[in-house]
N, C-alpha and C positions, 0 to 999 in steps of 0.2 A: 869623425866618421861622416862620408858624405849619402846624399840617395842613393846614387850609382852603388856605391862600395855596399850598401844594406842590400841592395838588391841583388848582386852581385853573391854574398852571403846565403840571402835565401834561397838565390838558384841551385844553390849546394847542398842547402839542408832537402830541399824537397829532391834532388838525386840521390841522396845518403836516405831517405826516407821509403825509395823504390828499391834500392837496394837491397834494403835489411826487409827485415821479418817483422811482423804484429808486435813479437815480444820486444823490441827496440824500442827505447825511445829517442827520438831525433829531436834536440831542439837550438834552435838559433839563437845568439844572442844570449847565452847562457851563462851565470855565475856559480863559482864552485870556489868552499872555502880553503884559502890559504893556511897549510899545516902552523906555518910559525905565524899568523895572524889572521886568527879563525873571524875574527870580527871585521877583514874587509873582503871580502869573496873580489876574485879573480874572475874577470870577465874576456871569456871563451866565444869566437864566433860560432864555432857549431859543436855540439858536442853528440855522443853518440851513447847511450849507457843500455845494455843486457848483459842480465847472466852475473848481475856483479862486477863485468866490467867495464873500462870504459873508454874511449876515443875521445882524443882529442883534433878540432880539425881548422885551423887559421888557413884565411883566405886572404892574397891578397889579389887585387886589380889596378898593374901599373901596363904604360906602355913598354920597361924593359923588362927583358927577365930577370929572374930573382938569383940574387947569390949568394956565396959564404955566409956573410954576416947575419942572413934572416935565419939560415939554419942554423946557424949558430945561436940566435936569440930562441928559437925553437925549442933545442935540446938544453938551453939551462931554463926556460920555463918550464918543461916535462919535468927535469930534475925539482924547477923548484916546489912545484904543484901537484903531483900526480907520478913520482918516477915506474908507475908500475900501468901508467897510462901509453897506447899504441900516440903517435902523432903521427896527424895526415898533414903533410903542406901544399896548399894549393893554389898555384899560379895560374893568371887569365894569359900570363904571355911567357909562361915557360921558366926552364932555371940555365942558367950558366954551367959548364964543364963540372967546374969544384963543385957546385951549389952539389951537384947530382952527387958526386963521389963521399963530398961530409955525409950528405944525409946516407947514401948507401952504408957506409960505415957506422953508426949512430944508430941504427935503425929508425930514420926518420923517412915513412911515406910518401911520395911525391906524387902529384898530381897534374896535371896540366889542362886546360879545356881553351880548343882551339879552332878556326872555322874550316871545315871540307870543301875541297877543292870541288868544283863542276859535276869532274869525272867521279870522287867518291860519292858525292851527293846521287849520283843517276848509280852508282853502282849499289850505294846502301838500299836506295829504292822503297823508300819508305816512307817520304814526305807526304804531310795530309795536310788538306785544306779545311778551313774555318769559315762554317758559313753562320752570320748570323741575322736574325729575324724579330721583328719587330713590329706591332702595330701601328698603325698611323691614324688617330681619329680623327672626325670631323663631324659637324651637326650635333653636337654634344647639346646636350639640356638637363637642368637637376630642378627637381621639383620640392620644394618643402611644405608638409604636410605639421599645420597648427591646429590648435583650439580654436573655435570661431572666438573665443573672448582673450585671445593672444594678438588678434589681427591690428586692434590700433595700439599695439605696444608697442607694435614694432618700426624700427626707422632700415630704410629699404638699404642704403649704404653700410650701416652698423651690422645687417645683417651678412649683406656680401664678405664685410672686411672679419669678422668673426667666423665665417662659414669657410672660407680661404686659409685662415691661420688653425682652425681643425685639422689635427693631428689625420685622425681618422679619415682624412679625405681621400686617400692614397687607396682607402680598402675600396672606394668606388670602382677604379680601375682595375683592379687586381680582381673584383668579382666579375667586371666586365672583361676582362680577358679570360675565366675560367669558362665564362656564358660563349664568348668568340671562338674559344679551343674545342667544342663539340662540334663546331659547322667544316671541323677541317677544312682552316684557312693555306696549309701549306699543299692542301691538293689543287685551290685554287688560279685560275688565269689573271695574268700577267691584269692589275688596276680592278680587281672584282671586289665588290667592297659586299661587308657583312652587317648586316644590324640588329644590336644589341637591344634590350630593354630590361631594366630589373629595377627591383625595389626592394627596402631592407631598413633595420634600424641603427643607426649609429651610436653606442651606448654614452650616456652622461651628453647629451649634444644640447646645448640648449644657448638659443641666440637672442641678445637683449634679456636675458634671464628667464627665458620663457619655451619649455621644454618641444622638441620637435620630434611630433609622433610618427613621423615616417620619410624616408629620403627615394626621391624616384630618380632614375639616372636612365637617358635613353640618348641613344645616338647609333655611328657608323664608323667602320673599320678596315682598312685592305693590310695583308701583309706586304712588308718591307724586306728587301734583303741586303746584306754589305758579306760581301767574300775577301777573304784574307788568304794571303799565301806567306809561306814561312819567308824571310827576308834574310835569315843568316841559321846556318847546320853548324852546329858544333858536336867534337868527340870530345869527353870527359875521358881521360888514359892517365897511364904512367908514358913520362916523356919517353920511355926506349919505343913504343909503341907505336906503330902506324896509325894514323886517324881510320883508314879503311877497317880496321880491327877496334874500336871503342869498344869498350863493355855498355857503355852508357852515350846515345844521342839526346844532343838538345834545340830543338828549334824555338827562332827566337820568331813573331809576328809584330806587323808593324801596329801595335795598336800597345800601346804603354809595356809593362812588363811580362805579356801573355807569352805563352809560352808550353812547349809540348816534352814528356821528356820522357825517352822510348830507352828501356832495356829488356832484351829479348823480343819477346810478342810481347810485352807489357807498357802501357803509358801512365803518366800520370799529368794533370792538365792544371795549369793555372787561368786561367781567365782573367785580365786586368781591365775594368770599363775604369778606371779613373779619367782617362781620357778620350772615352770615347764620347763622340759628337753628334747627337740623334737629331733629327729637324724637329721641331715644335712639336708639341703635342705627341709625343712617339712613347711607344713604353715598349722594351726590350721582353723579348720572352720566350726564342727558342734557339739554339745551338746546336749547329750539325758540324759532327767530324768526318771526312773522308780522305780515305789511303786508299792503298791496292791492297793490301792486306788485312786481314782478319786481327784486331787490337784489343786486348784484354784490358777494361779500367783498371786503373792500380784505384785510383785517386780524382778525384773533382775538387778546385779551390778558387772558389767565387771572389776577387778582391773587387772594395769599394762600391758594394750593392749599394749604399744609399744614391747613387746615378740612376735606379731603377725607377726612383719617383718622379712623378709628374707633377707640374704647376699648370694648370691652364685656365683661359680666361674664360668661364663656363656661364650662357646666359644662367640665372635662376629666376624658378616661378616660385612665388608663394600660394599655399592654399589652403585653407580652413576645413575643418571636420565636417 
């Protein structure tokens, strides 16, 4: 199983998950036990379970389409594991004549997700842009507040390299972007910078062994913005179906696996920063969606927030009680 093919997987579970209702559960990567050998569970890419029943849903992602023989591996896995289970089969590039005709017979599901052409894309008319925002610090300073009889304890380096590898360092920023988000920075002109100043305790903090009664954090901030536009539409159907008719849109953005996936007036959003690339010193912190139309969240799903933390090379002051 590769990245692509996981991802590819999940882009189904979270379509099957706007789909169905509260009482569903939708989950990926699923094991379910085998009748004649309860002790090795059979592992299911997507499964579907309400109501007592349940779906099953294999995915695959090749460049050809799919044939005979996957439907055929489909319908003696249902037999062998669930005969009284619905199968959904779901191709990135479609199925063959027969593939379509076994499964219609069989009662095997078929699915296909495929990309809209120009003309559907401007006719669906539904595409939204991804804006997102970010601060950009500078003039940063942290202040450390001691015991006056902690002062020659301490060695100036031992304190930086301990103050640096503090877990807790991250809340500094995270409190100075709550202090930045009251001056509404997105009302802001274009390079206007805002400054911050706060103080606070960081619990258990103690540097060369010798406990620090107070942390001062002051600096400067402008908002940042990066816009995204979807880079590929796809229709999730059954193959007889025209893409201009999906039940199910999904737009793909250029920024790792983000992604938008619209049925009805409804969306649901993944967000992927695994690889997004901020300039120094940046910490991500707001997201704008826009369409023409009016969009009901299904769903919000944040991947690989630890990209949210900052490292930076911050002068510090020490200073005695």
């Amino acid at each position: 199983m590769t990245r692509d093919s996981d991802a590819f997987e999940q882009q189904i579970q979270r379509i099957h998950e706007l789909l169905e209702d509260f009482c569903a559960e939708v989950t990926w990567n699923d094991h379910i036990p085998d009748p004649d050998n309860p002790s090795q569970p059979r592992q299911i890419d997507v499964t579907v379970k309400r109501d007592g029943k349940l779906a099953l849903i294999e995915c695959r992602q090749h460049a050809s389409r799919q044939d005979v023989q996957w439907i055929e591996e489909l319908i003696g896995r249902r037999a062998s594991i669930a005969p009284d289970a619905t199968m959904i089969a779901v191709s990135s590039s479609g199925f063959t004549r027969g593939a379509l005709k076994k499964a219609d017979r069989f009662g095997i599901i078929t699915h296909d997700i495929r990309c809209l052409t120009d003309l559907e894309i401007k006719s669906w008319g539904r595409q939204m842009a991804v804006t997102m925002y970010f601060y950009e610090y500078s003039d940063l300073q942290i202040s450390l507040l001691f015991k006056e009889e902690s002062i020659p304890k301490l060695d100036s380096n031992k304190v930086r390299s301990e103050f640096e590898s503090y877990p807790g360092v991250q809340s500094l920023f995270n409190l100075a972007a709550k202090q930045l988000d009251t001056q509404n920075p997105l009302d802001a002109v274009r390079d206007q910078f805002f400054r911050f100043g706060l103080r606070c305790d960081l619990p258990d903090l103690r540097l060369c062994g010798e406990p620090v009664l107070e942390v001062g954090f002051r600096g400067k901030a402008c908002i940042r913005s990066m816009e995204f536009a979807s880079s590929i539409v796809q229709g999730y159907q059954k193959p007889i179906e025209s893409a201009g008719h999906s039940k199910v849109t999904v737009e793909s953005f250029p920024l790792a696996g983000t992604s938008i996936v619209h049925e009805a007036g409804r969306i649901s959003v993944f967000l992927d920063l695994s690889q997004l690339n901020l300039p120094p010193v940046c910490q991500f912190r707001f997201v704008r969606f826009v369409g023409e139309l009016e969009m009901e969240y299904e769903s919000f799903e944040l991947a690989s927030p630890e990209r949210l933390w900052i490292r930076a090379d911050v002068p510090i002051e020490v200073k005695s009680q």
